[in-house]
MARBA-3410 file (N, C-alpha, C, O; in Angstrom, 1 decimal):
178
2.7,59.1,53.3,2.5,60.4,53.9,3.2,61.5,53.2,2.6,62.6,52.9 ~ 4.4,61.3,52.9,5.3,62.4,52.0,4.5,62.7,50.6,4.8,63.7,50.0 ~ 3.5,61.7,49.9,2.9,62.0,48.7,2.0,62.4,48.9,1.6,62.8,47.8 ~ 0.9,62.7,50.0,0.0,63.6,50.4,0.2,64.5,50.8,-0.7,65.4,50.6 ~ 1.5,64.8,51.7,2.0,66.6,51.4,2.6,67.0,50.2,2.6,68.1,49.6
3.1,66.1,49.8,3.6,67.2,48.1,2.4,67.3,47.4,2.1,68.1,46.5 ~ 1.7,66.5,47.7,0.3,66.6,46.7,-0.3,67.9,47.3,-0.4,69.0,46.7 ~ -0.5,67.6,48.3,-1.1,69.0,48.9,0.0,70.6,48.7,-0.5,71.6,48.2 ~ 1.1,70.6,49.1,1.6,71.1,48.8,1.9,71.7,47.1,1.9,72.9,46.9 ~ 2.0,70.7,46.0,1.9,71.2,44.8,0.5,72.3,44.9,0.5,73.6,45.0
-0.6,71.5,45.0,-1.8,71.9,45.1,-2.0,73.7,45.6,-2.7,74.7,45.1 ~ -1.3,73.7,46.6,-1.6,75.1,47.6,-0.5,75.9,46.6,-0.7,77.2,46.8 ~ 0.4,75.6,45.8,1.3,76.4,44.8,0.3,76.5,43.5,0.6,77.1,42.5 ~ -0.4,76.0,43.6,-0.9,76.0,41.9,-2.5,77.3,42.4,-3.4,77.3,41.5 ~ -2.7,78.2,43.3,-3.4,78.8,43.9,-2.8,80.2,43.9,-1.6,80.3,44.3
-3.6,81.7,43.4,-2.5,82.8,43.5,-3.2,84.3,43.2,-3.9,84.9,43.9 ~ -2.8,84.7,41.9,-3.2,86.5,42.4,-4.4,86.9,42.1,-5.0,86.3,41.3 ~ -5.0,87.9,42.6,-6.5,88.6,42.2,-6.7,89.2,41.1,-5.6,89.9,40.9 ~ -7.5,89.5,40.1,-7.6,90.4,39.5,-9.3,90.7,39.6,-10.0,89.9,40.2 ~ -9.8,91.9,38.9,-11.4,91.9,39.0,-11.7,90.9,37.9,-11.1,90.4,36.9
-12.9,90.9,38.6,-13.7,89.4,37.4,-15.2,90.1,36.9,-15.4,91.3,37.0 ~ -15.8,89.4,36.5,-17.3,90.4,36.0,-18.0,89.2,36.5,-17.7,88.1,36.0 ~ -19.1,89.3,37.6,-19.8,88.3,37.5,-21.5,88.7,37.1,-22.0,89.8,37.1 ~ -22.0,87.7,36.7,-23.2,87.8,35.8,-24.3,87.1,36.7,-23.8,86.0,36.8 ~ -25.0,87.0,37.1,-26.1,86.0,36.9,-27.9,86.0,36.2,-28.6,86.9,35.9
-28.3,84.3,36.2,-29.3,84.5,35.7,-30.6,85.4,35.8,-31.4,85.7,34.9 ~ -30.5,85.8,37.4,-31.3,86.8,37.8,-31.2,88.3,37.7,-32.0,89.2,38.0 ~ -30.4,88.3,37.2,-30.1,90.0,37.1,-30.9,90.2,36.4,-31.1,89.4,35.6 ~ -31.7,91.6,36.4,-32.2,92.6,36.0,-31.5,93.4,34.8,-30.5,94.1,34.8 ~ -32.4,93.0,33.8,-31.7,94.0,32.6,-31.9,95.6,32.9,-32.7,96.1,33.8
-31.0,96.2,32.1,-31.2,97.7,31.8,-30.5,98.7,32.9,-30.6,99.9,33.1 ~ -30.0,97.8,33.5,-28.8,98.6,34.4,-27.6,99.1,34.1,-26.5,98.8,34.7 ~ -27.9,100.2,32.8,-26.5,100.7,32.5,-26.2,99.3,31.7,-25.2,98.7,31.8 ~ -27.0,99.0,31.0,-26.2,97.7,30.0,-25.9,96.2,30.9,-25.3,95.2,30.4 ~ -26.4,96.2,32.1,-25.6,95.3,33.1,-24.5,95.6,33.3,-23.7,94.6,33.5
-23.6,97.3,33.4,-22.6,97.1,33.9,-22.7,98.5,35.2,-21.7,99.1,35.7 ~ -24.0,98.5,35.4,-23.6,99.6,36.4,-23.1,99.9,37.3,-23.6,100.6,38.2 ~ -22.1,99.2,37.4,-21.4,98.8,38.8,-19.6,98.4,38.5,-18.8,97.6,38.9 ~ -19.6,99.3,37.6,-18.0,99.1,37.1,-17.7,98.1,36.8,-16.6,97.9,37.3 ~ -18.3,96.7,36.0,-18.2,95.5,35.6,-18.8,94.9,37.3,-19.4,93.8,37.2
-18.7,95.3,38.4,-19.5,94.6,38.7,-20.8,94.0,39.0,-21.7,94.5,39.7 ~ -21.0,93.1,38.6,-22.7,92.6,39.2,-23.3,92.1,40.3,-22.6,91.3,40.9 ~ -24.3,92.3,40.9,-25.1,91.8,41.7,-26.4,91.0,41.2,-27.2,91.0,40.2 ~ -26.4,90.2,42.3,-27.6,89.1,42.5,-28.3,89.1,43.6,-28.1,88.3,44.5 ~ -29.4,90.2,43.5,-29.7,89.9,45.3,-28.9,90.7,46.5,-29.2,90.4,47.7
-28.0,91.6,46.0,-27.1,91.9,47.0,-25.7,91.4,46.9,-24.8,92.1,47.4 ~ -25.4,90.1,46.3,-24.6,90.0,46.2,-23.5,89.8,44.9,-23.9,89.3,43.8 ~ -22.0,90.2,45.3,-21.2,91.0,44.5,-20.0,90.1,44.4,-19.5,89.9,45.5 ~ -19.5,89.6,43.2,-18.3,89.3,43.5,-17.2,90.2,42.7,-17.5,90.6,41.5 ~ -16.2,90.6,43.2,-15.6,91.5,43.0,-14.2,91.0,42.6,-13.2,91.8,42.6
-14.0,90.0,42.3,-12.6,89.7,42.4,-12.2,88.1,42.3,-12.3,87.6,43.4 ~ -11.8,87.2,41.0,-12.1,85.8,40.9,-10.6,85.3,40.1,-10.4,85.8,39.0 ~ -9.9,84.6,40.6,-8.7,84.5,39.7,-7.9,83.0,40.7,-8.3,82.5,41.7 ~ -6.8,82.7,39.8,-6.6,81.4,39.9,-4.8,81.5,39.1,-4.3,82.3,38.3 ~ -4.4,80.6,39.7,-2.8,80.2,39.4,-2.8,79.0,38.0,-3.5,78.0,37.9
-1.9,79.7,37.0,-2.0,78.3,36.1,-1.3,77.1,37.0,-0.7,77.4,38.0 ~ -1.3,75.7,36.4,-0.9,74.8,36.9,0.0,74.3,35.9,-0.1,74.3,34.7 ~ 1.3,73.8,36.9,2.6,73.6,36.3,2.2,71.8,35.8,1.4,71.1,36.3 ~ 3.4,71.7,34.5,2.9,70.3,34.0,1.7,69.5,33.9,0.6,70.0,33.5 ~ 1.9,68.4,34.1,0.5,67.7,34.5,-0.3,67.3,36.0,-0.8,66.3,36.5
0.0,68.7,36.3,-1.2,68.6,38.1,-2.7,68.3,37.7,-3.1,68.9,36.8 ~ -3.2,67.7,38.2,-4.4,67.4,38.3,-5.6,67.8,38.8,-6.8,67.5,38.4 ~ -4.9,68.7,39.9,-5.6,69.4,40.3,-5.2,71.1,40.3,-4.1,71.6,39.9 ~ -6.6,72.0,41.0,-6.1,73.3,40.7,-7.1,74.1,41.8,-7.8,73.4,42.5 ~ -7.1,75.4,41.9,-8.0,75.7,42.9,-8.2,77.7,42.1,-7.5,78.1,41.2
-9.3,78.6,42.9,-9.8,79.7,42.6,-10.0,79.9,43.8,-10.4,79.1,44.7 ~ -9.5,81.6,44.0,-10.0,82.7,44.9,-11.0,83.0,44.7,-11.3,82.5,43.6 ~ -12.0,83.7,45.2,-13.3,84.5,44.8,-13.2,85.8,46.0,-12.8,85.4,47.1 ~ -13.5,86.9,45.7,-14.1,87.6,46.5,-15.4,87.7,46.1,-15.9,87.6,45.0 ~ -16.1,87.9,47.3,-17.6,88.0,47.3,-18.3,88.9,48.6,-18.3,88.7,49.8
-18.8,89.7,47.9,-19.9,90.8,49.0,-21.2,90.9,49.0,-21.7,91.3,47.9 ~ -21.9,90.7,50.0,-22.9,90.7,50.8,-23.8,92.0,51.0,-23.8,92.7,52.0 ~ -24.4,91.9,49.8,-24.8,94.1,50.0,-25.8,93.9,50.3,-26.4,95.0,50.0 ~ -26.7,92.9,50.9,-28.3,93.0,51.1,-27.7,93.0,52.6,-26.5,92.9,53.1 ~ -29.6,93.4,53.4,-30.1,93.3,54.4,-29.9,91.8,55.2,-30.0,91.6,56.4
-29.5,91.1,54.2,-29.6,89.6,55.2,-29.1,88.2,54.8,-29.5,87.6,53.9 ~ -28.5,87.9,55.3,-27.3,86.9,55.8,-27.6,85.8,54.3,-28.8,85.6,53.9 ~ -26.8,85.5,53.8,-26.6,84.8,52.9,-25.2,83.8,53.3,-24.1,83.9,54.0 ~ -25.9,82.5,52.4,-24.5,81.3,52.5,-24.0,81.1,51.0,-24.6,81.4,50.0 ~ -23.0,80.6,50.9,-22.7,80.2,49.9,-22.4,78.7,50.1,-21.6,78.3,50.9
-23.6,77.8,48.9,-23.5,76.6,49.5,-23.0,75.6,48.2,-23.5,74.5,48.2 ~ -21.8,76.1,46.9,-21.8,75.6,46.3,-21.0,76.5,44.6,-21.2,77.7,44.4 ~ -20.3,75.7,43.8,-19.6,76.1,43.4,-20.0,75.1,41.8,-20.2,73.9,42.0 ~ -20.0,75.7,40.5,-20.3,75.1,39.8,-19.3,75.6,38.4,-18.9,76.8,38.1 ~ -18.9,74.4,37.6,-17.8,74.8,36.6,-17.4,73.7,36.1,-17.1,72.8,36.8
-17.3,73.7,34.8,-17.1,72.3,33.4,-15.3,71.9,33.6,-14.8,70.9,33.1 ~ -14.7,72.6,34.4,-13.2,72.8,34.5,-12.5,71.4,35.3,-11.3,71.1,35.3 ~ -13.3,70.8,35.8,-12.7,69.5,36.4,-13.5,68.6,36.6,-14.7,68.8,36.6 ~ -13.2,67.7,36.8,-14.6,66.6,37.1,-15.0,66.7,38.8,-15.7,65.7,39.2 ~ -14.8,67.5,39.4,-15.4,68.1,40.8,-14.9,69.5,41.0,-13.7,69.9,40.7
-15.7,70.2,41.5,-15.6,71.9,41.9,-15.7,71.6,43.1,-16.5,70.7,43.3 ~ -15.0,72.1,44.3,-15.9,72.1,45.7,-15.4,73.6,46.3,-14.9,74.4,45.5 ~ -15.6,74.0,47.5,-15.8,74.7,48.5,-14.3,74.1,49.4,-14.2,72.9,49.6 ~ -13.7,74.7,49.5,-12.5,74.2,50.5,-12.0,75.0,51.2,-12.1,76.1,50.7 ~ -11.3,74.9,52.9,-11.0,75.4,53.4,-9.4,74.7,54.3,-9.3,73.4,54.2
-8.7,75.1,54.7,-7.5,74.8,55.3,-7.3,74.5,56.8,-7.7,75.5,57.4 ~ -7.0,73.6,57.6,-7.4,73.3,58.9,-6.1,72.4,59.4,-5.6,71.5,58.7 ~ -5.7,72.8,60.5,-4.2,72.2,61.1,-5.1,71.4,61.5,-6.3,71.8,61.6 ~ -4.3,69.6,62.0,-4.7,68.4,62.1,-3.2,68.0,62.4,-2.2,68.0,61.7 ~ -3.6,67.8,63.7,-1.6,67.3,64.4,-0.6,67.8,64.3,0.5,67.2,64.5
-0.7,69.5,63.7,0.4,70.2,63.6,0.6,69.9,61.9,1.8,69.9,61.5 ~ -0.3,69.6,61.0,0.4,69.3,59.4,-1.3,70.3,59.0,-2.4,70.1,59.3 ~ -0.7,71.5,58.0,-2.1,71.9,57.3,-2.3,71.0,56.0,-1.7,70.3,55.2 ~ -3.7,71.3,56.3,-4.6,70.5,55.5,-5.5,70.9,54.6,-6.0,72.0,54.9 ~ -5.9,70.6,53.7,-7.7,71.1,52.8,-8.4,70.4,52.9,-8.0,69.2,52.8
-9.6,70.7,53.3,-10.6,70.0,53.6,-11.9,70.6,52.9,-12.2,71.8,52.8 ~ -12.9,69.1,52.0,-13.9,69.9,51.6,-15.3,70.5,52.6,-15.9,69.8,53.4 ~ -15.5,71.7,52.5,-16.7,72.1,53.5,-18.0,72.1,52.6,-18.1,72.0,51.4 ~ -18.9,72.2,53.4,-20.9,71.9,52.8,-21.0,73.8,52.5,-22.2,74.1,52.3 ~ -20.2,74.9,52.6,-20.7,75.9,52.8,-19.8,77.1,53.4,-18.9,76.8,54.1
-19.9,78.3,53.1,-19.5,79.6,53.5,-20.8,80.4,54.4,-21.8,80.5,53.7 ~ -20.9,80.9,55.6,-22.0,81.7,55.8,-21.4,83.0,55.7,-20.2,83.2,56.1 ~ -22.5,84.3,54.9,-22.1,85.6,54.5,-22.8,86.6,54.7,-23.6,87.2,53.9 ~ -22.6,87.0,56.4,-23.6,87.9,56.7,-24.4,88.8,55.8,-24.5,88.5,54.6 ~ -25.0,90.1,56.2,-25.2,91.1,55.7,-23.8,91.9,56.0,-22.9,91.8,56.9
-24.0,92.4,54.9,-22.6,93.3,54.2,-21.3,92.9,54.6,-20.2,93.5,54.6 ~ -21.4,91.6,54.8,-19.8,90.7,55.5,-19.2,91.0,53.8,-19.8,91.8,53.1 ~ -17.9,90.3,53.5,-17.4,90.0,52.7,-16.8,88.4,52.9,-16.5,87.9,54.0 ~ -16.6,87.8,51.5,-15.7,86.4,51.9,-14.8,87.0,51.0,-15.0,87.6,49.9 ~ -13.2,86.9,51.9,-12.0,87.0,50.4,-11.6,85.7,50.9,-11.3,85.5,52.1
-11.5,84.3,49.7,-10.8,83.8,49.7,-9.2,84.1,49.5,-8.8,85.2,49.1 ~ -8.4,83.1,49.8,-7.1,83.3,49.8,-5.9,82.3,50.2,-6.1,81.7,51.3 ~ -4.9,82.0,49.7,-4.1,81.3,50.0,-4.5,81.1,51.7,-4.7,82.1,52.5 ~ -4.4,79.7,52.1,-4.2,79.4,53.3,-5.4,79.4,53.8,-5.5,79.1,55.0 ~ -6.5,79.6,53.1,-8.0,79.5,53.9,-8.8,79.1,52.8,-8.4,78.2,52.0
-10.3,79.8,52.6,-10.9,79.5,51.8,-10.8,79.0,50.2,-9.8,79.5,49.7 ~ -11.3,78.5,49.7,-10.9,78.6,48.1,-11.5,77.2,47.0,-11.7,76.1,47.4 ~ -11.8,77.7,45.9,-13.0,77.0,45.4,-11.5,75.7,44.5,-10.7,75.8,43.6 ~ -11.7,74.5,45.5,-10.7,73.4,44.6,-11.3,72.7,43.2,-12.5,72.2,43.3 ~ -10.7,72.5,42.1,-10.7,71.4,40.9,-10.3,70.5,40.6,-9.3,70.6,39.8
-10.8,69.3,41.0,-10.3,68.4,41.5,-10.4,67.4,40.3,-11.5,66.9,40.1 ~ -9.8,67.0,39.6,-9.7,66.1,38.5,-9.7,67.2,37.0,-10.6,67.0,36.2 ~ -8.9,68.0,36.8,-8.6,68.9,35.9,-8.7,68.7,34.2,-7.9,67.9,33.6 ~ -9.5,69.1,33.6,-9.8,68.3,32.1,-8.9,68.8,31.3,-8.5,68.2,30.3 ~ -8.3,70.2,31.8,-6.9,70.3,30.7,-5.9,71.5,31.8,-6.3,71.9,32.9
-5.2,71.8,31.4,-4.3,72.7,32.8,-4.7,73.6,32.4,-5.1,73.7,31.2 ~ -4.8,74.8,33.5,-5.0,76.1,33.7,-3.8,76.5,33.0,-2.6,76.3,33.4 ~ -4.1,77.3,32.1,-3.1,78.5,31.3,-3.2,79.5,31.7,-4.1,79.8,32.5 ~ -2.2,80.3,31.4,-2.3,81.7,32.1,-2.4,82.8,31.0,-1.8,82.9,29.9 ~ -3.4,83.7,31.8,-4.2,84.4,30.5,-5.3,84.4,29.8,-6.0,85.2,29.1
-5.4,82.6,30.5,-7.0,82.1,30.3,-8.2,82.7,31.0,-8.0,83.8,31.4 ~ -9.8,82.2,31.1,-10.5,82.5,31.8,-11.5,81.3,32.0,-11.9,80.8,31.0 ~ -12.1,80.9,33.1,-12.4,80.1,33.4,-14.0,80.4,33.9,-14.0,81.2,34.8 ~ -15.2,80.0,33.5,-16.2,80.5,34.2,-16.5,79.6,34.9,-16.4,78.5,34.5 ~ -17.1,80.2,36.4,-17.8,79.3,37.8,-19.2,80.5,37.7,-19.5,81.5,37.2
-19.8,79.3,38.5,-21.4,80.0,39.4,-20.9,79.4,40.6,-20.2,78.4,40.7 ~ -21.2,80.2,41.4,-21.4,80.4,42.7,-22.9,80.4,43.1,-23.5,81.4,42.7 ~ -23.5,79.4,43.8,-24.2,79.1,44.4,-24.8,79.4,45.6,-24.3,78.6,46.5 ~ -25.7,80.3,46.0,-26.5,80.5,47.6,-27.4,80.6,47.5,-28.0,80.9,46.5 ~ -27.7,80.3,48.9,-29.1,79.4,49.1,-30.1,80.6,49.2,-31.2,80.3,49.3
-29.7,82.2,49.3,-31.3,82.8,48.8,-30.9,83.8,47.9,-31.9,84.6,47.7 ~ -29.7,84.1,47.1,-29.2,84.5,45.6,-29.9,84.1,45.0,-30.8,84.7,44.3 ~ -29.6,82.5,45.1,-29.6,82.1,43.9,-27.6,81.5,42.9,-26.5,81.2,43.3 ~ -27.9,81.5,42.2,-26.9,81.5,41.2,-26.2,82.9,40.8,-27.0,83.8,40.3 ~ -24.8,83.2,41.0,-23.8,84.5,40.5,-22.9,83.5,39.4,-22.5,82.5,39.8
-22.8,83.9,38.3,-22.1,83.6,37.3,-20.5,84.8,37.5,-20.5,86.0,37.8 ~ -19.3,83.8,37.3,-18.4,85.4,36.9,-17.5,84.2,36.3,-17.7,83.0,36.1 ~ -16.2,85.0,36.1,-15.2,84.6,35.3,-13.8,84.8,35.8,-13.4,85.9,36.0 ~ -12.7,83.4,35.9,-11.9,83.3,37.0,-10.9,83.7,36.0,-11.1,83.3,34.8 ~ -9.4,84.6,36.3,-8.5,84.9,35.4,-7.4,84.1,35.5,-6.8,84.2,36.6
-6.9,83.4,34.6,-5.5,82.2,35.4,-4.1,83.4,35.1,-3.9,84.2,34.2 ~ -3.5,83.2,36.3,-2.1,84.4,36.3,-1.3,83.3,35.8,-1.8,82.5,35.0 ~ 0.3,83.3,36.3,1.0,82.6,35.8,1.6,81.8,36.6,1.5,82.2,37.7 ~ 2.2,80.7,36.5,2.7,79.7,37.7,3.4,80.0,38.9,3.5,79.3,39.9 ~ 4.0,81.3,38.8,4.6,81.7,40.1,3.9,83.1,40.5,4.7,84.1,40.6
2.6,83.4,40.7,1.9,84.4,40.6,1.9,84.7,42.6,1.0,84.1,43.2 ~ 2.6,85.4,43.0,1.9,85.7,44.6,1.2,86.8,45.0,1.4,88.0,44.7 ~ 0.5,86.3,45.5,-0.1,87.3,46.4,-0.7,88.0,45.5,-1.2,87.4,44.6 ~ -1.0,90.0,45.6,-2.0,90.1,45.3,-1.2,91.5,44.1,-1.9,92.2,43.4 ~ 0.5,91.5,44.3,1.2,92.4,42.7,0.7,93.5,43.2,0.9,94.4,42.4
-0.1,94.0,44.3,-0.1,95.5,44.8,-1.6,96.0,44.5,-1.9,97.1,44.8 ~ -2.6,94.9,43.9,-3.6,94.9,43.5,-4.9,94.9,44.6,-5.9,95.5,44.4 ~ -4.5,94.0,45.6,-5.4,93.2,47.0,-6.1,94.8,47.6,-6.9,94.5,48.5 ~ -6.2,96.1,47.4,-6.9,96.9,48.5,-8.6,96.8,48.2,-9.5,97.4,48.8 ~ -8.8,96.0,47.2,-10.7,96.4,46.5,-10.3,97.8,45.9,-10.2,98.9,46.4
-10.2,97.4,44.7,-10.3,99.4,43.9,-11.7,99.9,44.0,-12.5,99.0,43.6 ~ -12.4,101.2,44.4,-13.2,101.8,44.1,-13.5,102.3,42.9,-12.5,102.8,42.4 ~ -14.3,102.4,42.4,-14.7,103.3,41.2,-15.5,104.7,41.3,-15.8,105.3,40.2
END
């Protein structure tokens, strides 16, 4: 039991600050300002991810995990059912859940994202885990995911690794406007 909380425990430390990300996908529409009419960000359908970043991992952890922010600028409810990336030998969808008074990660089938909802993952809740890691997260690095929903489509963006003891959000966390 003590090696599934430090496991867990390493795990929820190897998780950390935001920075903006650019996300891409295959559907986008050229000639939007070059694809960046949106201050490096893109849309798919309405939706936006605004913000994608990740904690390097100390030694040889095995595993690793990513924040995403993501917004919902269409007319209608979108899920996010799925997370794709060469970075471990499993990507999932994870969320955090007390079970006898001990927190937990648990993998989930999905995010639902209303119209104009936002998802911010974040320490202690949502967050995209890497579960069998093919080499450690560096810091400074960048890591690309697709993000996956079921009437997007596919959002491509790019996860930024901070540094091993990176918290929170460095004064960054309000969403900058442009």
């Amino acid at each position: 039991m003590k090696t599934i909380l430090s496991i867990a425990a390493a795990t929820a430390i190897t998780l950390a600050l935001p920075v903006s990300a650019t996300a891409h996908s295959h559907k986008m529409k050229e000639g939007m300002e070059g694809g960046h009419g949106h201050h490096g960000k893109h849309m798919n359908a309405g939706i936006r991810v605004e913000a994608a970043w990740a904690r390097a991992t100390p030694g040889k952890a095995r595993n690793g995990g990513a924040y995403v922010t993501v917004v919902n600028g269409a007319a209608a409810a979108d899920r996010l059912i799925g997370v794709k990336g060469d970075v471990a030998k499993r990507v999932e969808i994870h969320t955090h859940l007390m079970d006898k008074g001990v927190m937990r990660m648990r993998r989930i089938d999905g995010i639902d994202l209303a119209a104009g909802a936002k998802i911010q993952m974040k320490p202690g809740g949502y967050h995209v885990m890497f579960i069998g890691l093919h080499a450690p997260l560096k810091k400074g690095s960048s890591i690309p995911l697709t993000l996956v929903f079921e009437k997007a489509g596919e959002v491509k963006t790019d996860v930024k690794v901070m540094g091993v003891g990176a918290m929170g959000h460095g004064g960054h966390g309000h969403g900058h406007k442009h």
